[in-house]
C-alpha positions as CSV (number, residue, x, y, z in Angstrom):
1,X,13.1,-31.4,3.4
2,X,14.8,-28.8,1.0
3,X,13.1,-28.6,-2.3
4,X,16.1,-28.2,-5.1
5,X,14.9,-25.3,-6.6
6,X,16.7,-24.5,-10.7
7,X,19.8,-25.8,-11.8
8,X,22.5,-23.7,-10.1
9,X,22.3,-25.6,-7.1
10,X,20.4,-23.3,-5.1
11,X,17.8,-24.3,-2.5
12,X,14.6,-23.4,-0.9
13,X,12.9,-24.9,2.2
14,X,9.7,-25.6,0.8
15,X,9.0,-28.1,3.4
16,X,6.0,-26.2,5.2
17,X,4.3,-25.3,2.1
18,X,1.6,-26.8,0.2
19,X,1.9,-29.2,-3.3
20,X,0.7,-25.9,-5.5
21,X,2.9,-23.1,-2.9
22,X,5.9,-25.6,-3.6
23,X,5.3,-25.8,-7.2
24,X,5.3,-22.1,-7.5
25,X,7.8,-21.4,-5.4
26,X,9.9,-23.5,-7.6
27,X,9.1,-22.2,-10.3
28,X,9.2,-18.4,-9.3
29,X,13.2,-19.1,-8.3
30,X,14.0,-21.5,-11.3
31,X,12.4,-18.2,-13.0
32,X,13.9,-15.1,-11.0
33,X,16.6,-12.7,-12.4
34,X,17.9,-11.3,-9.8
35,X,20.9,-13.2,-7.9
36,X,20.2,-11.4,-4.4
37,X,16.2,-13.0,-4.2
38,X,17.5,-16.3,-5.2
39,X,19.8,-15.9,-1.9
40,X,17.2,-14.5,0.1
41,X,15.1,-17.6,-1.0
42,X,18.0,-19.8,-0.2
43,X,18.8,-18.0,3.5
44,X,15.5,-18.5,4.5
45,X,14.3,-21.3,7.1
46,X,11.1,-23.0,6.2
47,X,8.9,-20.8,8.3
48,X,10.7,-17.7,6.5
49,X,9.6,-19.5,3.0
50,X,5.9,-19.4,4.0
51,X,5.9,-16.6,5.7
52,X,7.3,-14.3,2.7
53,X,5.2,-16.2,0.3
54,X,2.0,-15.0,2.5
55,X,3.6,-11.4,2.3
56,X,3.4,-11.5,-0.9
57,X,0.4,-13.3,-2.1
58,X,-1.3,-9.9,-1.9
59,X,1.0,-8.2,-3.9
60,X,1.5,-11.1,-6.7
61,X,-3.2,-11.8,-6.8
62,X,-4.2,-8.3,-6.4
63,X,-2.8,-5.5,-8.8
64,X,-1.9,-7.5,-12.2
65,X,-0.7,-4.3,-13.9
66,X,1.7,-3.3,-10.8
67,X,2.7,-7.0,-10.7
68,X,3.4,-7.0,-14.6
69,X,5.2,-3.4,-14.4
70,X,7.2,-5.0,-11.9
71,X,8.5,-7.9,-14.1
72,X,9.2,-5.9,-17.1
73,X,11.5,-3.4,-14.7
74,X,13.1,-6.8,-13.6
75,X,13.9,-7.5,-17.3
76,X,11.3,-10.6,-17.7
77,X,10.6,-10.7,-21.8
78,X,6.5,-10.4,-22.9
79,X,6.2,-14.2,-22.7
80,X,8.3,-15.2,-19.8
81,X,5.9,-12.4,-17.6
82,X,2.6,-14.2,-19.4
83,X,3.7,-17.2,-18.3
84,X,4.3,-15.7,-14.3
85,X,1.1,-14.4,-14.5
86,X,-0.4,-17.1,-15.4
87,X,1.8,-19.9,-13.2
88,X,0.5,-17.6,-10.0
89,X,-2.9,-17.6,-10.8
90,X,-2.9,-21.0,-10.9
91,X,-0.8,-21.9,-8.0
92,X,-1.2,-19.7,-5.8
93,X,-3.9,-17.0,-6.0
C-alpha cells in the first residue's frame, strides 16, 4: 500500500513502516522544499522507505542545532523548522 503523501500527487511506500514512521514520513514530504527528495522518496520501494528513514533517524534525534542549521539552509521559515522539530520528536525520535 502507497501512502499518498501532499497534494502534487506524489507518493511514498509507507507500507513497512509503523503508524508514527508513516505519519512523519508524510508529513516530512508534504513539508520538503526540495523537488529532487520528494523524487527520491517517490523512487523508493518500501524497504528503501524504511531503510532511509533508519539512516536518518540519527541525524534528525541527535544534533538539533545541525538539524535546524540544515533546515534554514533548505529555506524552511522560523516556524515551519519549530514545527519539524517538534513533529520528529514526536514521531520518530
Amino acid at each position: 500500500m502507497a501512502a499518498s503523501c501532499g497534494g502534487s500527487g506524489g507518493s511514498a511506500d509507507t507500507s513497512r513502516l509503523t503508524d508514527r514512521e508513516r505519519e512523519w514520513v508524510e508529513f516530512s514530504y508534504a513539508h520538503e522544499k526540495n523537488e529532487d527528495i520528494k523524487r527520491t522518496w517517490e523512487q523508493l520501494p518500501a524497504e528503501g522507505v524504511k531503510s532511509y528513514l533508519e539512516q536518518q533517524r540519527p541525524r534528525l534525534c541527535g544534533d538539533t542545532a545541525a538539524l535546524m542549521k540544515s533546515l534554514k539552509e533548505a529555506g524552511y521559515e522560523a516556524g515551519e523548522m519549530q514545527e519539524y522539530k517538534r513533529k520528529t520528536a514526536e514521531l520518530i525520535c
